[in-house]
N, C-alpha and C positions, 0 to 999 in steps of 0.2 A: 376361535373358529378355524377348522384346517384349511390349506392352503389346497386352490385352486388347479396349483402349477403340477406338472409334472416332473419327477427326478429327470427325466431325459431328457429335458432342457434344460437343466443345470452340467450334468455329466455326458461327458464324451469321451470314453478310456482312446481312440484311437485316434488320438489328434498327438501320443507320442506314440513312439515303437521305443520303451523302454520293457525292459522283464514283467518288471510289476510295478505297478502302481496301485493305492490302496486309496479309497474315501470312507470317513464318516458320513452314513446319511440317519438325519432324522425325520421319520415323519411326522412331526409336528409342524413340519415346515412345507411339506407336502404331499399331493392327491396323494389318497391309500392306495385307487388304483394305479399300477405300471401299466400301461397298456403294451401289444406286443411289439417288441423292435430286436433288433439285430445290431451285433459289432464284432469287428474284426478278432478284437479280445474274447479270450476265456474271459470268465466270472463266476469268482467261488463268493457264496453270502453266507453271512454269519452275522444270527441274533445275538442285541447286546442284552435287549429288553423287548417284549413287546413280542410280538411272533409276525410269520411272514407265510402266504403258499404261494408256490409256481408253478406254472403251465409252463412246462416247454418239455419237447423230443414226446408229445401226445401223452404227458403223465402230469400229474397235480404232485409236488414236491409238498412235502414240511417240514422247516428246519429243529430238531428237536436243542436241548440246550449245548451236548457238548457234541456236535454236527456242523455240517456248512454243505451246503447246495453245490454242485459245479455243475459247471453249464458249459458246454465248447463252446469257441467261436465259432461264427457262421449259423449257430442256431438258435429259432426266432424264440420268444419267451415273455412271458406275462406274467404280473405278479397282483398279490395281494395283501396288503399289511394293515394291522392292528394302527387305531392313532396312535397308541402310544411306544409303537415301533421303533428302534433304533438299533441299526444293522452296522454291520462293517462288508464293505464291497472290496476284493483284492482282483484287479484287470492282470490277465498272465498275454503276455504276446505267443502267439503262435510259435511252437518251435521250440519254445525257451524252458519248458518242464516237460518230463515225463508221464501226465494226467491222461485222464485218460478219456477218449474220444467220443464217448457217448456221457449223457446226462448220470449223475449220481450223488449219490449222499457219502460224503467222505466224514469219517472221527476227524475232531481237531484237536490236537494235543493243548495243552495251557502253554508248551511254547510258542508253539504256532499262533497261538491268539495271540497273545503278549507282542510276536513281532507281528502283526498286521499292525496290531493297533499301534505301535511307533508307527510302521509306515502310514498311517492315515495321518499320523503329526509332521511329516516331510514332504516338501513341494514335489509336486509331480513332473520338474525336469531335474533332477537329479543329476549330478554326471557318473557318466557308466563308469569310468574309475573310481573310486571312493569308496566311503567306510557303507551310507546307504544304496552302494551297488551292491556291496558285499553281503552286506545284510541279505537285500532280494535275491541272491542266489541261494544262499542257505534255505532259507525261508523256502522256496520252488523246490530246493534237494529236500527238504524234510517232508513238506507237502503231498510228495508224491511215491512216499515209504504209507503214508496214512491208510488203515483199513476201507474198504466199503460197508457201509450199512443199509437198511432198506426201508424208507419213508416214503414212498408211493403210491400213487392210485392209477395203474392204467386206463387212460380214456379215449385210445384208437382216435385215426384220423377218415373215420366214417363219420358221413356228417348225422347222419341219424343218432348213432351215439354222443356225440358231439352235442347234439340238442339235449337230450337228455341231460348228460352230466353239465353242460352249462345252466338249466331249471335247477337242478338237484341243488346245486353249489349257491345260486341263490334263494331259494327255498330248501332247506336239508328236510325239513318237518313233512314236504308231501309223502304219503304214504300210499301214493296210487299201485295199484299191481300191478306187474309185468302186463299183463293183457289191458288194462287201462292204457299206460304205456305204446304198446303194440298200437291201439286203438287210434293213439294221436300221430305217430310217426306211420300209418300206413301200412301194417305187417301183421302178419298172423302171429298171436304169444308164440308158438314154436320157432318162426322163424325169425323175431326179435331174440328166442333166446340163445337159439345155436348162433347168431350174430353176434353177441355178447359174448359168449362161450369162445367162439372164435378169434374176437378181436383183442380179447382182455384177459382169458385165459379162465375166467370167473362165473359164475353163473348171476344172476340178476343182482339173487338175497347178498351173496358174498360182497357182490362186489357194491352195492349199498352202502352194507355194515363197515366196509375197508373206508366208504365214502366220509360216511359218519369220524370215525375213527380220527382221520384226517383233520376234517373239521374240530374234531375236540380237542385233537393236539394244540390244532392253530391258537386257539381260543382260552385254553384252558394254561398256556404259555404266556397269554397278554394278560393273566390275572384274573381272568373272567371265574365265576364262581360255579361250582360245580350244577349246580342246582339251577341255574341258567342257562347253561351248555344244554344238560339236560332239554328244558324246553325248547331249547330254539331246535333240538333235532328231534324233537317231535315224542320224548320217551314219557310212559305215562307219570312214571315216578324217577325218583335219583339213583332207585337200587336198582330199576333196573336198566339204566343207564351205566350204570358202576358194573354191576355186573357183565353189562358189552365189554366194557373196557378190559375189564379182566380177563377175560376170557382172549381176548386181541393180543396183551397187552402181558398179562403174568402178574399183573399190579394192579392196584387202587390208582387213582389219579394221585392222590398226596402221594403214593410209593414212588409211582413212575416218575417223577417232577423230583423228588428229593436224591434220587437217586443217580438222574440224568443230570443236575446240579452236582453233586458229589464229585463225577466222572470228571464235569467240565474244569474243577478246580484242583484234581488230584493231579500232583507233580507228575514227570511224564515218567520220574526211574521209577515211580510207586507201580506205574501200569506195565512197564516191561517186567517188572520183580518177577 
């Protein structure tokens, strides 16, 4: 049965000011949900197994396989994880890398994973002289050569929309209308949708489909079956769920997944070649 606790009472990255410190967390050990907090620390996340979303900087993040979440410090952030979840969390102290200052999806090369994952196997007071000082600098210099990518769902800091996409997220399947919609938050469909249009850049259906999308990364990541995803986001059939994806996406879910695999384990001179 999953555990009760929270990782945030377990982990406190700012109780050092070293460069970085890295944890194993598994959630078999703990609530799926994160609820929202804050630390002094950046936090870049990286699935080992299992998938994860985040809320934070008003977007729903998804980690894909060869990806990792960065978060500044000082910005608050919520999370959601698959049970059989198991991330690697690296804490950057302020100051100490060149990352960069708003919320993003960065590539992780296979060396960059390689050394987190030592660093998750070394105590978290290190001395700043040493072979794992040395290490953490490289590791923060490589870090912050890495591309952006783009797994998001903008969800504005109006609380109207805000209500919406919190229903949505745990109900993906409602399929009420924009004017349904409109109807519970108090607004005329036009003026929910130029709201939409404005705050997220997206018109209602779009930004839905992008919702969905998200969801079936999360999900379809922790192993879940296509055909299940499918239903819980409400599609009448698999094809044509399959065909949202493709359409999103460029791929079939088995493409996208074998392929974001492929990435995560290709040496890093195969990707500059």
């Amino acid at each position: 049965m999953p555990s009760s606790a929270s990782v945030i009472s377990a982990l406190d990255p700012d109780l050092t000011r070293l460069p970085a410190v890295a944890h194993r967390v598994d959630f078999a050990d703990y609530a799926a949900e994160v609820p929202s907090h804050i630390h002094r620390k950046g936090q870049l996340i990286i699935t080992l197994h299992g998938a994860v979303t985040c809320n934070a900087g008003n977007e729903i993040w998804v980690i894909p396989p060869d990806c990792g979440i960065w978060i500044p410090g000082g910005v608050p952030h919520s999370a959601r994880a698959t049970h059989n979840a198991r991330l690697n969390y690296l804490f950057v102290e302020p100051g100490e890398a060149a990352l960069p200052g708003e919320c993003c999806t960065l590539s992780i090369s296979p060396m960059i994973r390689e050394m987190i994952d030592w660093l998750t196997r070394e105590r978290g007071d290190y001395p700043r002289e040493g072979h794992e000082a040395r290490l953490a600098r490289v590791l923060l210099d490589e870090l912050a050569e890495m591309p952006r990518q783009r797994f998001n769902l903008p969800i504005s800091g109006d609380p109207k929309i805000r209500m919406i996409a919190d229903a949505l997220t745990n109900a993906p399947a409602d399929r009420s209308t924009l004017g349904e919609w409109a109807r519970r938050v108090a607004m005329s469909e036009s003026s929910l949708g130029r709201l939409m249009l404005r705050e997220t850049g997206l018109s209602f259906g779009r930004w839905r489909q992008q919702l969905h999308l998200v969801i079936a990364l999360r999900e379809l990541a922790s192993g879940e079956a296509v055909q299940n995803v499918a239903g819980t986001l409400g599609y009448e059939s698999v094809n044509a769920f399959i065909t949202m994806f493709r359409k999103a996406t460029g791929a079939t879910p088995a493409q996208y997944f074998a392929t974001r695999r492929s990435a995560a384990s290709e040496p890093l001179s195969d990707r500059q070649a």
